[in-house]
C-alpha positions, 0 to 999 in steps of 0.5 A, spaced: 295 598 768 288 601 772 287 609 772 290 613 777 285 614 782 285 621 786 280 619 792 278 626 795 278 625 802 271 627 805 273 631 811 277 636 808 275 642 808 280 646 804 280 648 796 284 645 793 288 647 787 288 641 782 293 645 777 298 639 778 295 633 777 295 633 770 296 627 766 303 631 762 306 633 770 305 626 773 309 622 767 314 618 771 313 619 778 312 613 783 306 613 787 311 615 792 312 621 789 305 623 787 302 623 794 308 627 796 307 633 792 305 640 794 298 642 794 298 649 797 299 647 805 297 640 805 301 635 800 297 630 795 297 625 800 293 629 805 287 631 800 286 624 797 288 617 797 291 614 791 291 609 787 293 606 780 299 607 777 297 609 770 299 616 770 295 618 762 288 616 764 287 620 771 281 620 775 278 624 782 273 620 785 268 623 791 269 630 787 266 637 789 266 644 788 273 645 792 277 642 787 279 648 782 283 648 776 282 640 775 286 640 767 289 646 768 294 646 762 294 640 759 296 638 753 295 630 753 291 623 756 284 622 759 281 625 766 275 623 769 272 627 774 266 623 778 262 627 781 262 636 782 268 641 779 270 647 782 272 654 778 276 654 771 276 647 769 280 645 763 283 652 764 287 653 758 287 646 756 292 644 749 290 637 748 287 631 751 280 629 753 276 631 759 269 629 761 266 631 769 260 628 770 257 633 775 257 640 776 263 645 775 263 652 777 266 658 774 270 659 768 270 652 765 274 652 759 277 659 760 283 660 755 282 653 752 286 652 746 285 644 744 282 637 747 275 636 749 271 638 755 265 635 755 261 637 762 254 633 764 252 637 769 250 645 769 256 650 770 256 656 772 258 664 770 264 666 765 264 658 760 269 659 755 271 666 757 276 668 751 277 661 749 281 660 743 279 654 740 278 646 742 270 643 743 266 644 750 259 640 750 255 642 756 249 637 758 245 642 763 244 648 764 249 654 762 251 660 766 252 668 765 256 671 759 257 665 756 263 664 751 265 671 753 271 673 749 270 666 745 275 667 739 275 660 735 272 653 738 265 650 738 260 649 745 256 643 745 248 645 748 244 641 750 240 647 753 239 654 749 243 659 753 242 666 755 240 671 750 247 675 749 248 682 745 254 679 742 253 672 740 248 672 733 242 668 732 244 663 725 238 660 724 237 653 725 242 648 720 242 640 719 250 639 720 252 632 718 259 633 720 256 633 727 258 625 726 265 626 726 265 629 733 260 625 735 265 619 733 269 621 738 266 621 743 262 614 742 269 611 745 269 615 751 264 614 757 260 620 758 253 621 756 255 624 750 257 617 747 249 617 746 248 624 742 245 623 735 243 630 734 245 633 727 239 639 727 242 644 731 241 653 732 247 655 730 250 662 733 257 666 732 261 670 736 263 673 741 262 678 735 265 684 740 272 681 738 274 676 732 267 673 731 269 666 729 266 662 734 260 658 734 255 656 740 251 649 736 244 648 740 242 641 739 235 640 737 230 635 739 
């Protein structure tokens, strides 16, 4: 079966509020009853063009920042975003892997509590605000209030991010268990299969709340 592909259409305007189209929503329905299915004012059918019938590997192709909520809640499957993400990615994810290759807006990764979110480009303010657990990898740069809340899980930087009052400096490790995490990402194609870093800054927050999170900064 070939991933269902969500080809967004260039003359729309409109935001589009993607909380639907998840891997664990769509389970079972036709590619009739895809494309019917409402999406604020418009249906699927009018936002994107769409194709593939395998409903556990999603992909949205010609994507930008009109897409929010890409991932919303879900809890299994692969999406693959080619292209920018718009507001709350992978907003309270609860399992599963999901990997933009571009850019995301704010709150990525807010409420998170499992899965994989894995972001090759920048994203903005509020990334994993009052996450609970799961891992996020951020290859560009990262916004204000950075883990803002975080009460558990791991953000992956490739870039050190912005002094924060509640997040402490732990020094610079060797972190061999690294390789498990990485292993998982070999299999999936993103640009984190290549990663091989196990020297990393490690910090611990956000030390206003529980404290037991981690921002791990990989070094070269």
């Amino acid at each position: 079966m070939s991933a269902l592909t969500l080809t967004y259409q260039a003359n729309n305007a409109q935001s589009i509020d993607c909380r639907t189209l998840t891997p664990d929503l769509l389970q079972g329905k036709t590619l009739a009853d895809i494309q019917a299915l409402p999406l604020g004012t418009q249906s699927v059918a009018d936002a994107f063009d769409v194709s593939g019938t395998d409903t556990r590997n999603i992909v949205f192709k010609n994507a930008n920042d009109q897409l929010h909520y890409i991932g919303h809640q879900m809890k299994i499957g692969n999406i693959t975003v080619e292209g920018d993400a718009g507001d709350y990615l992978g907003a309270a994810m609860q399992g599963g892997v999901l990997i933009c290759k571009g850019n995301a807006g704010e709150r990525a990764a807010n409420l998170m509590r499992r899965g994989i979110l894995l972001i090759e480009g920048d994203v903005g303010e509020y990334c994993a605000s009052s996450m609970k657990a799961g891992t996020v990898g951020v290859l560009g740069q990262t916004g204000a209030r950075l883990g803002y809340g975080m009460k558990r899980g791991t953000l992956l930087l490739a870039n050190k991010p912005k002094e924060q009052a509640t997040w402490l400096d732990c020094g610079l490790h060797t972190l061999p268990f690294l390789n498990i995490l990485y292993q998982s990402f070999q299999q999936l194609d993103t640009k984190f299969a290549t990663i091989s870093q196990k020297r990393v800054q490690r910090l611990m927050g956000d030390v206003s709340g529980m404290g037991k999170a981690e921002m791990l900064v990989l070094q070269a």
